[in-house]
C-alpha positions as a Markdown table, in Angstrom:
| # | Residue | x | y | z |
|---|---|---|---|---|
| 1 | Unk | -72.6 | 16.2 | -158.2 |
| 2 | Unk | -73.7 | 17.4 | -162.1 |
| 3 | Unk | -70.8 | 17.8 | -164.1 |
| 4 | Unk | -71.3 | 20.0 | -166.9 |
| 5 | Unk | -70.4 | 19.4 | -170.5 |
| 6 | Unk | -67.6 | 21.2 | -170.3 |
| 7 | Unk | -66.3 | 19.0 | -167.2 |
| 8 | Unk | -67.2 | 15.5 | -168.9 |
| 9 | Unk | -65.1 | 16.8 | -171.6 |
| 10 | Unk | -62.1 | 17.4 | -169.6 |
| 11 | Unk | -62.2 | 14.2 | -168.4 |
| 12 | Unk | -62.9 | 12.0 | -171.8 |
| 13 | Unk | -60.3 | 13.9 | -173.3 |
| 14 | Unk | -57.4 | 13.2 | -170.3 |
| 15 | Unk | -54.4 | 11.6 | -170.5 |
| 16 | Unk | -55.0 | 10.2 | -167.2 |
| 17 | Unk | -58.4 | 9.6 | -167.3 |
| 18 | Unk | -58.3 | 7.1 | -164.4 |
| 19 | Unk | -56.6 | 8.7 | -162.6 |
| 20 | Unk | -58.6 | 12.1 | -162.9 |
| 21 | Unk | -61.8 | 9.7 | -162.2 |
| 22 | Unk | -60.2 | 8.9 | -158.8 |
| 23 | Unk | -59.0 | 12.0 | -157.8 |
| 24 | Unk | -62.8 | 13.6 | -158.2 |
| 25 | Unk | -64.0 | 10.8 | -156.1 |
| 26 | Unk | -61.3 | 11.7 | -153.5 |
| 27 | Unk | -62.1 | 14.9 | -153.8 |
| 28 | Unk | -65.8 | 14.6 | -153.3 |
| 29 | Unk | -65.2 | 12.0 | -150.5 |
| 30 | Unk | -63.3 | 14.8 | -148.6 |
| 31 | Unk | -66.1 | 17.5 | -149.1 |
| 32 | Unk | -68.7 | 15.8 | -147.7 |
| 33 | Unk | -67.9 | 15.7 | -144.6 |
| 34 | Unk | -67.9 | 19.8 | -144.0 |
| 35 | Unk | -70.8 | 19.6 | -146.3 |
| 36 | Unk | -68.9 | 21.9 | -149.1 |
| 37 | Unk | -71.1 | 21.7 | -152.1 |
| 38 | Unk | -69.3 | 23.0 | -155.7 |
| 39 | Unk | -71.8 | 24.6 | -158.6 |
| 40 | Unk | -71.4 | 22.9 | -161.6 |
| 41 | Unk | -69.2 | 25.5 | -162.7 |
| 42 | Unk | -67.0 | 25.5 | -159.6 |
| 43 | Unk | -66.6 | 21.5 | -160.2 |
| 44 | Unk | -65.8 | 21.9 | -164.0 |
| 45 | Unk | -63.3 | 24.7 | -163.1 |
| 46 | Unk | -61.6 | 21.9 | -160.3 |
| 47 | Unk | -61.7 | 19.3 | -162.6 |
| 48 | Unk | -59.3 | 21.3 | -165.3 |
| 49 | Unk | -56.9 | 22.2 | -162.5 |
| 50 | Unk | -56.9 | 19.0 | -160.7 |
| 51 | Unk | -55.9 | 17.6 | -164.5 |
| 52 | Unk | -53.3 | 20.0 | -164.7 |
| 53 | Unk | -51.9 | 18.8 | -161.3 |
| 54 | Unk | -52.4 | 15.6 | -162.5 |
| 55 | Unk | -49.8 | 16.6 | -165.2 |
| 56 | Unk | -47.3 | 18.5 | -163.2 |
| 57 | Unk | -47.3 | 15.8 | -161.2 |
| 58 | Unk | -46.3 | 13.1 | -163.6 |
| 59 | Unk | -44.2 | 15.6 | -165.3 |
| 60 | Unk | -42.6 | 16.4 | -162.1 |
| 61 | Unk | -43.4 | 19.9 | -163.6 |
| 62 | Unk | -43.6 | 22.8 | -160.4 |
| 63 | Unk | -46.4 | 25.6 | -160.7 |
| 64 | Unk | -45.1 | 29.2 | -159.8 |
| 65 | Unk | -43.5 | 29.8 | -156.3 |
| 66 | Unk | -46.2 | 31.5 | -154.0 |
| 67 | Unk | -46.2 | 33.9 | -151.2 |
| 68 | Unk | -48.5 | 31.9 | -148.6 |
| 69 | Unk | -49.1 | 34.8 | -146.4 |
| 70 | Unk | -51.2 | 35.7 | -149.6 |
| 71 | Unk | -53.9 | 33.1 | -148.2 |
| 72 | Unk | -53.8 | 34.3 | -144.8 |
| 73 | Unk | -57.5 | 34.6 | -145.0 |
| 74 | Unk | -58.1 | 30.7 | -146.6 |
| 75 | Unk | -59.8 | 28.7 | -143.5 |
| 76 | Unk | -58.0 | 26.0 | -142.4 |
| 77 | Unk | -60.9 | 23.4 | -143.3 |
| 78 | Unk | -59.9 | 24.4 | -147.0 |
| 79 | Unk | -56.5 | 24.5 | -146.4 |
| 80 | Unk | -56.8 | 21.2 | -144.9 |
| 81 | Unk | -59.0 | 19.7 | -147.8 |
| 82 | Unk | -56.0 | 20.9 | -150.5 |
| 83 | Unk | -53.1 | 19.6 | -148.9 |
| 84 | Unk | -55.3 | 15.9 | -148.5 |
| 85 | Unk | -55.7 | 16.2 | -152.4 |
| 86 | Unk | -51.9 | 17.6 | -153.1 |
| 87 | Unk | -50.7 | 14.4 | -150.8 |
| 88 | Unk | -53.0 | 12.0 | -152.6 |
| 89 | Unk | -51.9 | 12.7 | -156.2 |
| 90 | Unk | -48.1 | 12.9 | -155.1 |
| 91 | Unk | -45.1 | 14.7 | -156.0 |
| 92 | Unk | -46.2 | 17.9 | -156.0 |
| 93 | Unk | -44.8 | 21.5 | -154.3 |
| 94 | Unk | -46.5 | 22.6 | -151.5 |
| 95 | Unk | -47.2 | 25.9 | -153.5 |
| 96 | Unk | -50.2 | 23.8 | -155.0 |
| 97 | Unk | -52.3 | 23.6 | -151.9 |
| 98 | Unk | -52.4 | 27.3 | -152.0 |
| 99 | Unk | -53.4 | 27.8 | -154.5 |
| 100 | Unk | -55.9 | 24.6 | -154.8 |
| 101 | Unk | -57.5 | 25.4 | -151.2 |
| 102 | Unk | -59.2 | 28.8 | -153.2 |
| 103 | Unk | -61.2 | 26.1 | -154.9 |
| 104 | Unk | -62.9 | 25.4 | -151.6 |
| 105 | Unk | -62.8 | 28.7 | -150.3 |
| 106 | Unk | -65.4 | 29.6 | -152.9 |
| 107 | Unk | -67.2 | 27.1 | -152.4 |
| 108 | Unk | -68.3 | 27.3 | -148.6 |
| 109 | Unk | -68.9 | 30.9 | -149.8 |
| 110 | Unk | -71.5 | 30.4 | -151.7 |
């Protein structure tokens, strides 16, 4: 995985820099095995809202109430993936693998 300036800088700069370490790891772990590669921008784009989950989650902070039928069309691999990630950081809505699992939607689109 490159990481673009941008995406180092996210992560130097977080309040849960550990934390956000792991969570990439995880999250690369779980892509490889449908072989879902990111660009570098798709992975600095995850990395800001996987910090921002990060947050929510410590702040016990809930995103926006979503309509799931909305993702009607996200596979169930990506689906699958999001809720893995939601689960492993914790208290967070279920809302949040909606709208995490476009992440990997894109990215097996590419």
């Amino acid at each position: 995985m490159e990481l673009s300036v941008d995406a180092k800088k996210i992560i130097a700069e977080s309040q849960q820099r550990k934390a956000l370490e792991e969570l990439i790891d995880f999250v690369e772990e779980q892509l490889k095995t449908p072989a879902i590669e990111l660009s570098e921008l798709q992975w600095t784009v995850l990395i800001n809202h996987l910090n921002e989950m990060l947050k929510r989650s410590e702040n016990h902070e809930a995103i926006q109430e979503v309509d799931a039928s909305m993702f009607n069309e996200v596979s169930e691999e990506s689906l699958m993936i999001a809720k893995k990630v939601v689960d492993f950081i914790g208290q967070l809505p279920i809302d949040e693998m909606y709208v995490l699992s476009i992440h990997f939607e894109a990215a097996k689109n590419n």
